[in-house]
N, C-alpha and C positions, 0 to 999 in steps of 0.2 A: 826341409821341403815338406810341404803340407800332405796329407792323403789326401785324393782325388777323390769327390763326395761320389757316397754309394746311389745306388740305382733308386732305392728307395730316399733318399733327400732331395736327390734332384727333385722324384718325380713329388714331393711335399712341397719344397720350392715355387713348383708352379703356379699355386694360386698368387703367390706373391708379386710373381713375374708378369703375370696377366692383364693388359688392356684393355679393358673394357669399353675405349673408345674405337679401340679397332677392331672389338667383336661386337658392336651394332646389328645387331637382329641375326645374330647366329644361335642357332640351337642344334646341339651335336652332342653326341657320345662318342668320344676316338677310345677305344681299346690299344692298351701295350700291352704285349704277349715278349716278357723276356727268358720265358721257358727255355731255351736251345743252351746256355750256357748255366743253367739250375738258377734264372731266378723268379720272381713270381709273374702275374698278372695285375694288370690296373686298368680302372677306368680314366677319361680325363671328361667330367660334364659341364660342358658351359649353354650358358642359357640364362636370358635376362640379366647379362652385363656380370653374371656371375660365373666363378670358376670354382670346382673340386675336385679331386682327384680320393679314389678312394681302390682300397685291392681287390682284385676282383672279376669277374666277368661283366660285361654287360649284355642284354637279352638279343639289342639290336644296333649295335653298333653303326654309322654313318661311316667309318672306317677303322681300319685294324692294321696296327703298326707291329712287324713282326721282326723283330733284330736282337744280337745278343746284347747284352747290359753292358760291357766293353767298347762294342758299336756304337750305343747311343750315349755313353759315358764321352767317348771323346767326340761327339757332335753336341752335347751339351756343354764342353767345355773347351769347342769352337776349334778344336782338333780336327777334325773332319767336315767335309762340306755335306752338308743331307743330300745330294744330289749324286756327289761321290758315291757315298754311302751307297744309293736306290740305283744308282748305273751299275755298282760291282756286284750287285746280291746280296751286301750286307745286310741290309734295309729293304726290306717289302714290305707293300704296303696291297691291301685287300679295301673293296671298296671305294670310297670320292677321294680319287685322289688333287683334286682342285680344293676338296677341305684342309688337307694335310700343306698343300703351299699355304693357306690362308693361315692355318695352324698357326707356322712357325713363324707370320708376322703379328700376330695380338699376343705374343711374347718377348717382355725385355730379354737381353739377355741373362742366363739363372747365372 
């Protein structure tokens, strides 16, 4: 059985994941805050059909995803419904949250 990719591959992943037809005139910085279970922070910036993701803070985030790296470990690997997830408290989210649905469609599946 394979190890469940870490917090940090998924969130490398992403740019690869990314549809750039379905982010058409989006320009965002979403913050992941997986502190709660010791892991780090990230940014994700998309903008002009492009995607990065890099560690870190950002100054002004359009929204802030705040869950542990387990939480969003099994909602990236389709274990968990983000919905689920944002209904039990796993998953909070600060900020647009109408960015955060649009998020998770201008990504294939990682």
């Amino acid at each position: 059985m394979s190890m469940a990719p870490s917090i940090d591959e998924i969130m490398q992943r992403l740019p690869g994941a990314f549809d750039p037809a379905r982010a058409q005139g989006l320009k965002a910085d979403v913050q992941f805050d997986f502190t709660s279970d010791g892991g780090k922070k990230y940014v994700v910036h998309i903008a002009e059909g492009q995607c990065a993701v890099q560690e870190g803070e950002a100054a002004n985030p359009e929204a802030t995803v705040i869950t542990s790296q387990a939480t969003y470990q099994a909602v990236a690997e389709g274990r968990l419904n983000v919905a689920t997830a944002f209904m039990t408290g796993k998953l909070k989210v600060k900020g647009n949250l109408q960015l955060l649905m649009r998020f998770q469609q201008i990504f294939h599946r990682l």
